[in-house]
C-alpha positions in Angstrom: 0.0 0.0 0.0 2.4 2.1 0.8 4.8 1.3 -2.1 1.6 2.1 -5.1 1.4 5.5 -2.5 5.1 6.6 -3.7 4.4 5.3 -7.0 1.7 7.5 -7.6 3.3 10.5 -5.8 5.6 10.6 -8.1 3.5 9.9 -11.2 1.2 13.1 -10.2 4.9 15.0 -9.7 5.8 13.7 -13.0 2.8 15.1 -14.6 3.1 18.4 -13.0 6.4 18.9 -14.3 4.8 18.3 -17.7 2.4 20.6 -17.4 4.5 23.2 -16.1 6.8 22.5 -19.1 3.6 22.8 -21.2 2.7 26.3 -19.9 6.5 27.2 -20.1 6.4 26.5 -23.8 3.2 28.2 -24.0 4.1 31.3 -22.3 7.1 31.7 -24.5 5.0 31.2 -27.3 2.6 34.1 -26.4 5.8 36.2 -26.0 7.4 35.5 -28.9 4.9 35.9 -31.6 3.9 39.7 -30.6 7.4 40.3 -30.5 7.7 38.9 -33.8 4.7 41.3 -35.4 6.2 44.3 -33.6 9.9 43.4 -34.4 8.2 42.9 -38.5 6.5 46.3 -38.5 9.4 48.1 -37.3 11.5 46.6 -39.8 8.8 47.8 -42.6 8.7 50.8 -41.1 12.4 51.4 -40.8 12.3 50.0 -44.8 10.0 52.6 -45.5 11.5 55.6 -43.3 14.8 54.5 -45.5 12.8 54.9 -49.1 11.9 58.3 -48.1 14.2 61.3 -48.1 15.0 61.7 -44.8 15.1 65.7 -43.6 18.1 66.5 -42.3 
């Protein structure tokens, strides 16, 4: 009894460590594709800013 008690201890710790690798992955996720959009439209806007006759 009190061996299958360990055994699923550690199965429950070994699916919280997947889920916290889960939400890891998804947090980065949520991070990176903003970061991606914002990092693309300041690269068109530099692009554009570049075309254009800049006034000195």
């Amino acid at each position: 009894m009190r061996r299958t008690h360990t055994t699923s201890a550690t199965k429950s710790r070994h699916n919280r460590h997947i889920q916290d690798a889960n939400r890891k992955r998804w947090v980065i996720s949520d991070l990176v594709v903003p970061a991606f959009f914002i990092a693309l439209c300041i690269l068109v806007v530099f692009m554009l800013s570049n075309e254009l006759p800049t006034p000195m």
